[in-house]
ZATIVO-101811 format. One record per residue (C-alpha): x, y, z. Coordinates in steps of 0.001 Angstrom, whole numbers, padded with zeros to 6 digits, always signed. Example, Ala and Ser with C-alpha at 12.3 -4.5 7.8 and 13.67 -1.06 7.14 Angstrom:
% ZATIVO-101811
+012300-004500+007800 +013670-001060+007140 
% end
This chain:
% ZATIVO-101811
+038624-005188-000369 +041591-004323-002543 +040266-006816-004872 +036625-005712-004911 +038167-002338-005940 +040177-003251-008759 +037068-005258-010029 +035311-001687-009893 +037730-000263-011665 +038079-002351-014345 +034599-002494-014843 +034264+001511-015152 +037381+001929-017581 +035950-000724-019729 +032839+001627-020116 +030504-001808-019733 +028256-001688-017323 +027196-005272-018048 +030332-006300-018235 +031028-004463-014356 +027822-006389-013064 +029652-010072-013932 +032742-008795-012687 +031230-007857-009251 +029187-010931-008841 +032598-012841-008937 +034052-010971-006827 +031223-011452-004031 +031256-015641-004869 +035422-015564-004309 +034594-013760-001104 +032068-015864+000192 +033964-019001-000799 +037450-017908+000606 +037367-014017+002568 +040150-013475+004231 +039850-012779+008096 +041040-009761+009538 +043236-010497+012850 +044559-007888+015340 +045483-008409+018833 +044824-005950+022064 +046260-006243+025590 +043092-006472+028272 +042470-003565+030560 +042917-001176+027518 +040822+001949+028691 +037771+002932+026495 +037452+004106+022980 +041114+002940+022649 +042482+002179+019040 +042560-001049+017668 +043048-000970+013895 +042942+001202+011344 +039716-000600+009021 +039587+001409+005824 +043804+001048+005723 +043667-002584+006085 +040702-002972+003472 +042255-000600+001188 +038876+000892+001100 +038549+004676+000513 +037020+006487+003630 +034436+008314+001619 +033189+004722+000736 +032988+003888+004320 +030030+006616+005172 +028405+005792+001923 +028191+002425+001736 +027169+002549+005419 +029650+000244+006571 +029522-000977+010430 +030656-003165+013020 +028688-005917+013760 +029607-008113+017157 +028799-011598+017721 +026205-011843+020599 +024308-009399+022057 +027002-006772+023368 +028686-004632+021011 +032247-004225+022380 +033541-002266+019492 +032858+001039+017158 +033658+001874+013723 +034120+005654+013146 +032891+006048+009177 +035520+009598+009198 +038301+007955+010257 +038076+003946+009453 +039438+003224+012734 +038162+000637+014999 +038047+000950+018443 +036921-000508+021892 +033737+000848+022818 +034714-000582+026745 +037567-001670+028429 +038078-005333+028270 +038374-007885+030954 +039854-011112+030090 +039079-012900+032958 +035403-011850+032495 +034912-012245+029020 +036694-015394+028645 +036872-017230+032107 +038302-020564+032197 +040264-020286+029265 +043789-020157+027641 +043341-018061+024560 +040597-014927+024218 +039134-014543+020764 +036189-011593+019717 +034822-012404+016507 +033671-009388+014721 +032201-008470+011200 +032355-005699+008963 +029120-004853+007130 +028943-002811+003841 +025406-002148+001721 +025310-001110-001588 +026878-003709-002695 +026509-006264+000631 +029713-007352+001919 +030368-009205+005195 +034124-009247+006325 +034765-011571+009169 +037477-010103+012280 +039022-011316+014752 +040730-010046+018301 +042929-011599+020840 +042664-009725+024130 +046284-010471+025600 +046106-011420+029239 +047910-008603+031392 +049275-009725+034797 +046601-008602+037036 +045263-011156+039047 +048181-011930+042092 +047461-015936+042970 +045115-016488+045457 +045239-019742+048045 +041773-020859+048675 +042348-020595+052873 +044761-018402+054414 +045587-021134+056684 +046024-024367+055933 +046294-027153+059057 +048004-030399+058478 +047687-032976+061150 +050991-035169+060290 +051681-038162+062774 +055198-038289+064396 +055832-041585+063454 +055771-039976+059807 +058962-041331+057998 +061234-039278+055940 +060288-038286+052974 +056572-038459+053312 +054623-035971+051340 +051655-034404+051974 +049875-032594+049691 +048846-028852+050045 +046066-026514+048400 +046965-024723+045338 +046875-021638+044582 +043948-020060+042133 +045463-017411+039096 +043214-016123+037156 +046049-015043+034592 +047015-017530+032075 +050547-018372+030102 +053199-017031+031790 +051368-014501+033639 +049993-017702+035543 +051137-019448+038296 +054905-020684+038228 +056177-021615+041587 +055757-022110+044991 +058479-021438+047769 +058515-021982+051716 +059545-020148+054178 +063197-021507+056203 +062633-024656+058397 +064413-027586+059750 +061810-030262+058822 +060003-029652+055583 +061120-028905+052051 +058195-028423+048850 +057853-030619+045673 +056222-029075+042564 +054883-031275+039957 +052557-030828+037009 +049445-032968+036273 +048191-034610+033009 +046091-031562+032699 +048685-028965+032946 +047780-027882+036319 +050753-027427+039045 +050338-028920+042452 +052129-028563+045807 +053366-031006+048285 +055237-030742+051323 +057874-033053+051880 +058994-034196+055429 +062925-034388+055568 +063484-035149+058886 +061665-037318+061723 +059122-034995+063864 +059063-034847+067641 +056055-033955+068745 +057477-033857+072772 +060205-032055+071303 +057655-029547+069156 +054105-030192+068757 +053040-027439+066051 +055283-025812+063251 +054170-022786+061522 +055441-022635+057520 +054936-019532+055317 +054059-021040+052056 +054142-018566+048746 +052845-018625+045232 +054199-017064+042377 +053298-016265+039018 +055503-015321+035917 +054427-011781+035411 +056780-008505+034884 +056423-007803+037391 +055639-010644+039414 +052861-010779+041748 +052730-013667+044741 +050141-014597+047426 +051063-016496+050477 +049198-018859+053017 +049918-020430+056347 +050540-024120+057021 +050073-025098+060606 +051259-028647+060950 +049762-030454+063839 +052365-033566+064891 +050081-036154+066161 +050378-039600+068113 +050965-042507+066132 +048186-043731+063750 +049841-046624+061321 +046789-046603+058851 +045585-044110+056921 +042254-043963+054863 +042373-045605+051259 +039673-045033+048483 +038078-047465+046633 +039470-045546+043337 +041993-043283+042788 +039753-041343+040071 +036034-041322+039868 +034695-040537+036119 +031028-039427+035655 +028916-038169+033278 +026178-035513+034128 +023523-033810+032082 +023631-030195+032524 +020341-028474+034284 +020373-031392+036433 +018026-031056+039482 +019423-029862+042737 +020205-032637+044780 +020751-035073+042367 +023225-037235+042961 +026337-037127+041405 +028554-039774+042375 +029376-041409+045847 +033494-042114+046882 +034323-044277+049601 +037616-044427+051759 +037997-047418+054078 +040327-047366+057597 +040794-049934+059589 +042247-048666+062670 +039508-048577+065307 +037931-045840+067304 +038346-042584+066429 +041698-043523+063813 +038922-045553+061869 +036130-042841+061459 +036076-040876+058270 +035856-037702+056942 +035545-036253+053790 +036252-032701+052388 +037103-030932+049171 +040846-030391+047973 +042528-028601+045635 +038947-027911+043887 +037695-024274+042219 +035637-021981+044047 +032918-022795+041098 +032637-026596+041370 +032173-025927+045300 +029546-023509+044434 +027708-025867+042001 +028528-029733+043815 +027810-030003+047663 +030229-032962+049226 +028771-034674+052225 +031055-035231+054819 +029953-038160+056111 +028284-040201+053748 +031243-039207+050753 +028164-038516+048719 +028498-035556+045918 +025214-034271+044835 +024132-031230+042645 +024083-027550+044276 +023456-025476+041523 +022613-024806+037791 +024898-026900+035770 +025464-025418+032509 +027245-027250+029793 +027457-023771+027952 +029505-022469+030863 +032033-025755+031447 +031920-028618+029835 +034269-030375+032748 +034685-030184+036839 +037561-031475+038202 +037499-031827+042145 +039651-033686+044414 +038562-035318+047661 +040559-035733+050629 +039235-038313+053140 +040719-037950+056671 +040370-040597+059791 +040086-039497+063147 +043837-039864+064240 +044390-036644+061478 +045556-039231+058658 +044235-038427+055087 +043929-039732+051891 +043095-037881+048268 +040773-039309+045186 +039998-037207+041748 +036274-036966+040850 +035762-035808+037025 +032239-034773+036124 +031401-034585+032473 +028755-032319+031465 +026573-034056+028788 +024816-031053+026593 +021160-030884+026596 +019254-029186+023907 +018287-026007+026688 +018972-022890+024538 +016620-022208+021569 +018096-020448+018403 +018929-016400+018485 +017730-014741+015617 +019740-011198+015360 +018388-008761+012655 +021108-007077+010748 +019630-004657+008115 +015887-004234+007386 +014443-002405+004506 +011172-001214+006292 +009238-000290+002961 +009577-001590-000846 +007766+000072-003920 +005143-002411-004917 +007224-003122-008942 +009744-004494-007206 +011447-007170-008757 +011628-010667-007086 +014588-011569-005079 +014708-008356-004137 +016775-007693-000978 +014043-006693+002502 +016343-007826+005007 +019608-009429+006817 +019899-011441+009943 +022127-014125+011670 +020941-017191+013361 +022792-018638+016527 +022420-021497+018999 +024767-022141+021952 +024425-025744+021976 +026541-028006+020578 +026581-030613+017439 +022594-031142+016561 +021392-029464+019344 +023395-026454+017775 +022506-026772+014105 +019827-024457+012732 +016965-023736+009736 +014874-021148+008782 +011457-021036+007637 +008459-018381+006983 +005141-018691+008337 +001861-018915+005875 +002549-018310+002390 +003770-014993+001313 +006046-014215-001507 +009083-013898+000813 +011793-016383+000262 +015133-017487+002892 +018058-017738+001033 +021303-018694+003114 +024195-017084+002775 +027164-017969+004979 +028419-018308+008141 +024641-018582+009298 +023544-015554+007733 +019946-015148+006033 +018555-013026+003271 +014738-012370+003324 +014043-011770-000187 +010950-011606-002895 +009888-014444-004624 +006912-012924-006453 +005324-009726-007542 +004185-007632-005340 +000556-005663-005583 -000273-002673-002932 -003550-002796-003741 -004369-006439-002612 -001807-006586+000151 -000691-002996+001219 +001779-004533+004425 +003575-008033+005741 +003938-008946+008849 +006335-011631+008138 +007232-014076+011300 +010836-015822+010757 +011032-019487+012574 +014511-020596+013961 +015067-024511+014681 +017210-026720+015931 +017496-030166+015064 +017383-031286+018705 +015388-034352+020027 +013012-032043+021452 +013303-029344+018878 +013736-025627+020232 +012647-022536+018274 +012477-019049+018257 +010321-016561+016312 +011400-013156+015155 +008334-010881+013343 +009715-008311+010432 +007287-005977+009370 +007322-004639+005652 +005497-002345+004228 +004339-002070+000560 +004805+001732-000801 +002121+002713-003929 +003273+002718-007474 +000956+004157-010209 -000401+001449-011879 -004248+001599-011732 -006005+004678-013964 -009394+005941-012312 -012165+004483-012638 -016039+006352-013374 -018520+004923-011849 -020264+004864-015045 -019529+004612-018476 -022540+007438-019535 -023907+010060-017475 -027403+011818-018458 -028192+014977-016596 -030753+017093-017564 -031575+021067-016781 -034279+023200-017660 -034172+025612-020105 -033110+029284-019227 -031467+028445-016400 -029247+030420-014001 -025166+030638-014890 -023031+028051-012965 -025851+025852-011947 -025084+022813-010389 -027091+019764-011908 -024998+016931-010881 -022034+015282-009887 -019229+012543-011519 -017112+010009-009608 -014096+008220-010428 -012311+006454-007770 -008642+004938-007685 -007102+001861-006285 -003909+003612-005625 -002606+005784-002672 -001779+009727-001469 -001235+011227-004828 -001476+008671-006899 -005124+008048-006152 -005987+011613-006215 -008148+012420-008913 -008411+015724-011028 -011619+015729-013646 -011579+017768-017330 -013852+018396-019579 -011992+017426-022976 -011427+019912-025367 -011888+019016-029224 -010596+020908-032138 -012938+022693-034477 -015759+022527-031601 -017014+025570-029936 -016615+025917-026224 -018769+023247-024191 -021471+024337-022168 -021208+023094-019496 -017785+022770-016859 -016215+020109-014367 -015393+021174-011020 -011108+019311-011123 -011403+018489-007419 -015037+017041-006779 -016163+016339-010516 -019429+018606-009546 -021159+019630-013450 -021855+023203-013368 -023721+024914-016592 -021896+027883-017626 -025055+029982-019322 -028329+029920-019930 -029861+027604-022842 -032369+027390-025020 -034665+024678-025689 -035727+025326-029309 -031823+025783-030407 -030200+023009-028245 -032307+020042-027023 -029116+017878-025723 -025719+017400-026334 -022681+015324-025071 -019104+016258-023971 -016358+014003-023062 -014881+014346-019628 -011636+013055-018482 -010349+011825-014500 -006806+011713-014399 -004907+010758-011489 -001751+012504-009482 +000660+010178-010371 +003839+010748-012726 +003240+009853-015345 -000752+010434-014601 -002962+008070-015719 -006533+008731-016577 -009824+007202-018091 -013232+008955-019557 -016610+009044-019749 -019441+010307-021418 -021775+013347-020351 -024723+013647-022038 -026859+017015-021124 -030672+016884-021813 -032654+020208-021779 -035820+020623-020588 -038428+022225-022470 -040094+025850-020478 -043078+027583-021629 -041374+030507-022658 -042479+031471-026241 -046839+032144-026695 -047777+030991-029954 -047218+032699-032962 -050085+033375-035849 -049347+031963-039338 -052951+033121-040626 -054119+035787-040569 -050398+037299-040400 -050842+039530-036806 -049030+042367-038405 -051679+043046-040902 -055232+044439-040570 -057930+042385-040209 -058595+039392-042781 -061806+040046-044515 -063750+036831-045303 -066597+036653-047791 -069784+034376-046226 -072728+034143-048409 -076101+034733-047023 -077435+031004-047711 -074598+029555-045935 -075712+027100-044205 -074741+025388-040291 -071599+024228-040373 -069999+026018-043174 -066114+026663-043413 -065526+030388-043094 -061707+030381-042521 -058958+029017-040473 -056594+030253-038228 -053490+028086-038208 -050662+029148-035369 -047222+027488-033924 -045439+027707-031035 -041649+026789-030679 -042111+024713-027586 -042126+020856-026830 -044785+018805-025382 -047707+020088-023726 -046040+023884-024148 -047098+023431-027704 -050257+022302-027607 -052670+024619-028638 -056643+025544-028406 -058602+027354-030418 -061732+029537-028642 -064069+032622-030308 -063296+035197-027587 -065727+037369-028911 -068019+038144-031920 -070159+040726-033421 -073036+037543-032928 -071744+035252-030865 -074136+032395-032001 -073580+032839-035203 -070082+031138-036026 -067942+028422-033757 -064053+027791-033808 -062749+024314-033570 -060989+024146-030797 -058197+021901-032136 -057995+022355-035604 -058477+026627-035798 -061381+026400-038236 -063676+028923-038267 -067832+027453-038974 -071097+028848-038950 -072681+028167-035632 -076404+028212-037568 -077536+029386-041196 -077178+033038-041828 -080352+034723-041944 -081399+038459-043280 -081385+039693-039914 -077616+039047-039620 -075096+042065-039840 -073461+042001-042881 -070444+042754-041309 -069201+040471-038762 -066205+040846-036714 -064584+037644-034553 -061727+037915-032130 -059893+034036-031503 -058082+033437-028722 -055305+030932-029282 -053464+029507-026256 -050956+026710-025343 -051543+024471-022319 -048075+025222-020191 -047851+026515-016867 -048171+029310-017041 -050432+028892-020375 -049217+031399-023106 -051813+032904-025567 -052493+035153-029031 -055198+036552-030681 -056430+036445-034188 -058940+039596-036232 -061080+038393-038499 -063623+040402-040324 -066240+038438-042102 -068566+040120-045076 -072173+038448-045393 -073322+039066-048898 -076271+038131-050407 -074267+037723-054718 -071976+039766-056622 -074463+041615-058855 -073610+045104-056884 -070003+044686-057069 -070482+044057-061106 -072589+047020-061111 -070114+049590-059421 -067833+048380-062025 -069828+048459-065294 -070780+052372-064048 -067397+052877-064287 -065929+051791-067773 -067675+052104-071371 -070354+049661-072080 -069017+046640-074022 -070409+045206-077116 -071777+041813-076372 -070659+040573-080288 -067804+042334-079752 -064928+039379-079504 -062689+041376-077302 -063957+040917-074267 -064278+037076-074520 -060389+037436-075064 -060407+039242-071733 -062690+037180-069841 -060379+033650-071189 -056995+035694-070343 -058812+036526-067063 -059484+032614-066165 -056616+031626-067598 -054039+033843-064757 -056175+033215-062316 -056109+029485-062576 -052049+029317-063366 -051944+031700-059938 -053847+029374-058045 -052261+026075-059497 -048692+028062-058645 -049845+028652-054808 -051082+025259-053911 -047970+023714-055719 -045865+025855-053331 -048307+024374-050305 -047624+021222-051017 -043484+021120-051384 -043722+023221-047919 -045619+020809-045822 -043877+017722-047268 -040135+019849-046337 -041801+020061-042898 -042766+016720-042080 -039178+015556-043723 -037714+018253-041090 -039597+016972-038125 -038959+013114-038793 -035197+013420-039472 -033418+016433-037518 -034720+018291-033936 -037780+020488-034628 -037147+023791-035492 -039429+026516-036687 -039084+028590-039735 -039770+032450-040257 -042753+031180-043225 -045899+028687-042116 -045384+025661-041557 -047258+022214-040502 -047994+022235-036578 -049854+020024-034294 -051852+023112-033270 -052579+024124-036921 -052533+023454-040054 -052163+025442-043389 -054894+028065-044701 -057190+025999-047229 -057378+027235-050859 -060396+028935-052283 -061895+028891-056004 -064055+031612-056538 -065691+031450-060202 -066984+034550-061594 -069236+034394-064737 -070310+036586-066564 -073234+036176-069601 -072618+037927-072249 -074673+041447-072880 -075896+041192-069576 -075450+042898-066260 -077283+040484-064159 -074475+038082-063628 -074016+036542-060640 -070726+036109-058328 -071150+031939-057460 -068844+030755-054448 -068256+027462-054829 -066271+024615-052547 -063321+024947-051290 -060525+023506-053207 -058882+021403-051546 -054488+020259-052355 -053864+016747-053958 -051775+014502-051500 -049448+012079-053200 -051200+007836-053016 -050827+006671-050082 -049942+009687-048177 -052795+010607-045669 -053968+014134-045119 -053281+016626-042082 -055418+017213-039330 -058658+019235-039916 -057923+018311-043830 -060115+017072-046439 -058828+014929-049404 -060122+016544-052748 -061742+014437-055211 -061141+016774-057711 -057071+017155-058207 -055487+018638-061225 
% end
């Protein structure tokens, strides 16, 4: 720890933080190659929560490190026997300890402990010695112990006596045996190859059993402790008649081997003593000696038979030896003693423990491979192969084992990880051993994949085309966009925008931000916007945000709300007079009333129909072209003055409609008109040369007038065709080409005049009709001219 801190601080004076990386991945391979273990020592018994070392002083580690690096104790096995206080650094026993229980059977008592720090990960291995405390007095297996001895016993005989159990161990142990005061018996102690002291009495003078038949001896046992603690027993010795032979076993030890989790009655091994007095001297008992309360719980002796079979669950994990000695006695009282020594063989009966350490239960979806998800141990309680371990994953997920030491795992990445494919792992963890029949265990770790922003929304479509009728209502609804997101909570929570562009006016229409709903703002208009297209964007809740767009394109519908409009005659003047001579015949062009209307489609279509005349036989309006006809030839009868009312209407729903005046003038020539003005001025002289000069200046305006006006006709329809092909239609304030109409035709009137005369008449000739360019052909209800100048 002192080490790992200098390291730090090296690395943070030097100012390189590349440079303090190298430097602390040293320091964690020295570590893991050599760490140092931490030792301490604590007597047993210790009540709870008592101190047992100071952690941050012996680590050198500051204490505010120990709370943020989240250090804690970790205990081999399932039970956690100590605590770390992260205020204090000091270690302490969480209960109080029991040697006897926690280490039975054995000489020295070690708890192996670890120390675990995050941020960096550090593992520091501990160790502590619970000292035995004398508190276990020894303990004779029966409080009274009966010896049959025979009288003819000769000095110095021994005869050996059950030993005392302590459950303490050095010198806390048992030490020595003593007997109580007695003319006949003395004790010999003695010490076997496996370091256990044994008892026997020793006869020192010849018994009488006329002169006493029973002795009672106080036998004690006594252990080493400060102070010591003893535990006595009675010996009753029985003298008995003579009996000169005592049992004798085949072998003095019997050695066997035994698998643990051997079946109950199996048998274990069979001794043997032979006699060969007769009668009742000859038979043969047998009984254990000198043997642990344990073996007799877990090996059943018969007595007749010498036969030692299996009583219980024999765990190898629990002993690996039993040591139990056999006495064999004959029916005169005489006895003899043989050692049995059962090895337990391990079998491969305990599968691996897998114990989780540290568990990251959620990882952002960039994280890097061999990023850290989680620490655990693995731990078998057999022994050599039946012990060893390995790790594996089930299926294939990019999770990778790597081994660190002292049977620790990391479960790390080993590829990039995507929320949206695979938003959790349930990762199973195999354990092994590399027994015969192989043993495992399974431990499931479940890791969950948090959302990073990486996928932008997504519209449904590239192009949207809504449409809405003209004249509609403010914020009306007339659709709705979608863009959906791959991601999660906020990141896949999407906010729509109509973009803004410089220089442009203020869209239209609007974007509801939380349901992408397209609302129009005001009221259009057909005839000034037939469609147009705004850009809208979906941007997501993440930070940064990401976002994608689309196209909305809004078409308007056309409505019948404008009635045509009359180009000729002009509705704001009076009535449009119209001369018809009197031998105009059926089917003769009297005029032609040419109207528009700013609407689309079928809203623009227009009729024509006479809604009433002065005589309604007499003339007939096209009802598609607006021209104006004689129904029949004009007789005398006729009115001269005719006047005609047409009705022109559009074919929407509701239809729209105007009306045109005409007045018409039936005249039979122009000799009255010539007349009204020759009353009126001086008489000319016919040789006079003047008024030829008048006359010629008189043709000569009038035809440059009328070459002027159908030159004007001309560049207007050809600008309005041009318009209509290339841009949306639009209307201007003057007369234009229409489906519905078409321009007012020309008219030449000729007037001549003979000279010196007053009878000259007023001729109305054709119609003169405009020149169209080659190739161009002409309107509807035109005529192409064969006459063009």
């Amino acid at each position: 720890g002192w080490l790992f801190w200098r390291v730090m601080a090296c690395g943070r004076r030097s100012g390189d933080s590349k440079r303090q990386v190298i430097l602390l991945i040293l320091y964690v391979c020295v570590c893991q190659s050599g760490a140092e273990t931490l030792r301490y020592s604590l007597p047993e018994e210790m009540e709870r929560d008592s101190f047992v070392a100071n952690i941050a002083k012996d680590l050198g580690v500051p204490l505010s490190q120990l709370a943020a690096r989240k250090a804690r104790v970790v205990s081999e096995g399932n039970e956690e026997l100590f605590r770390l206080n992260q205020d204090t650094g000091v270690l302490t026993a969480k209960e109080s300890l029991d040697r006897e229980e926690i280490c039975p059977q054995s000489d020295t008592c070690t708890l192996v402990f670890k120390i675990f720090f995050e941020n960096p990960l550090q593992l520091i291995r501990g160790e502590v010695e619970v000292r035995d405390v004398n508190d276990n007095s020894p303990v004779f297996p029966e409080k009274e112990m009966v010896l049959k001895i025979l009288e003819t016993a000769s000095p110095g005989s021994r005869f050996p006596l059950e030993s005392a159990q302590d459950k303490d161990v050095g010198i806390n142990g048992l030490q020595n045996y003593s007997l109580g005061p007695n003319p006949h018996f003395s004790l010999a102690l003695g010490t076997g190859k496996d370091g256990v002291k044994y008892v026997e009495l020793v006869l020192q003078r010849q018994l009488d059993r006329e002169e006493q038949g029973e002795l009672n001896l106080l036998l004690t046992a006594i252990d080493g402790g400060s102070p010591p603690r003893s535990g006595t027993a009675q010996v009753r010795i029985v003298v008995l008649d003579a009996n000169d032979n005592i049992p004798v076993f085949e072998r003095e030890t019997y050695e066997v081997r035994l698998a643990e989790n051997s079946p109950l009655e199996q048998l274990v091994v069979r001794v043997s003593a032979a006699d060969p007095d007769e009668g009742s001297n000859g038979e043969v008992r047998y009984a254990f000696t000198q043997t642990s309360e344990r073996s007799r719980q877990l090996f059943q002796l018969n007595p007749a038979t010498g036969e030692i079979r299996v009583a219980g669950n024999v765990d190898f994990e629990e002993a690996k030896t039993h040591k139990m000695v056999v006495k064999a006695t004959d029916g005169g009282g005489l006895s003899a003693h043989c050692k049995v020594q059962v090895e337990v063989l391990d079998v491969n009966d305990n599968a691996p423990e897998i114990a989780l350490t540290s568990l990251t239960a959620s990882i952002p979806e960039d994280a890097p491979p061999r990023t850290v998800v989680a620490l655990f141990s693995v731990r078998d309680r057999d022994s050599g192969d039946n012990g060893r371990t390995e790790c594996f994953i089930d299926g294939d997920l990019p999770f990778s084992l790597t081994p660190t030491f002292d049977n620790y795992y990391e479960l790390r990445t080993s590829a990039a990880l995507d929320r949206e494919r695979t938003a959790e792992y349930n990762i199973t963890i195999t354990a092994t051993d590399w027994g015969k029949t192989r043993l495992s265990s399974r431990e499931s770790i479940f890791v969950q994949i948090s959302d990073v922003n990486d996928n932008p929304p997504q519209f449904t479509q590239e192009v949207y085309t809504m449409s809405v009728t003209e004249n509609n209502s403010p914020m009306l609804r007339i659709g709705s966009m979608n863009a959906t997101d791959a991601d999660a909570g906020k990141n896949a929570r999407v906010n729509y925008a109509v973009v803004r562009q410089e220089g442009k006016e203020q869209p239209e229409v609007s974007v509801s931000a939380e349901n992408g709903d397209v609302y129009i703002l005001r009221p259009l208009d057909y005839e000034k916007v037939r469609a147009f297209e705004v850009t809208v964007r979906a941007a997501d809740g993440g930070s940064p945000p990401l976002s994608a767009q689309a196209m909305l394109r809004i078409v308007v519908r056309d409505e019948n709300d404008n009635a045509p409009v009359l180009l000729h005659p002009p509705p704001d003047s009076s009535a449009a007079g119209e001369l018809v001579p009197r031998w105009a015949p059926s089917g003769y062009l009297v005029a032609k009333v040419v109207a528009v209307d700013a609407d689309a489609g079928q809203n623009a279509w227009l009729s024509y129909e006479l809604a009433k005349a002065t005589e309604p036989g007499l003339f007939r309006v096209g009802l598609h072209s607006g021209e104006v006809h004689t129904a029949r030839a004009v007789t005398e009868r006729d009115a001269a003055r005719q006047r005609l009312i047409v009705l022109v209407r559009d074919r929407g729903q509701p239809p729209r409609s105007a009306t045109a005046t005409l007045a018409v003038a039936l005249v039979d020539g122009f000799s009255e008109a010539h007349l009204r003005v020759s009353e009126e001025a001086p008489a000319a002289d016919p040789d006079e040369p003047l008024t030829l000069y008048l006359i010629a200046s008189l043709v000569c305006v009038s035809a440059l007038f009328l070459a002027t006006a159908v030159a004007a006709v001309v560049v207007k329809v050809r600008q309005g065709r041009r318009s209509e092909t290339e841009t949306l239609p639009t209307f201007p304030p003057t007369a234009t080409e229409s489906s519905a109409g078409s321009l007012p035709r020309s008219y030449v009137y000729d007037v001549c005049f003979a000279a010196g005369t007053v009878n000259s008449e007023f001729r109305f000739l054709r119609p003169l009709f405009p020149c169209f360019p080659a190739g161009l052909p002409p309107g509807p209800g035109e005529q192409r001219s064969s006459v063009c100048s």
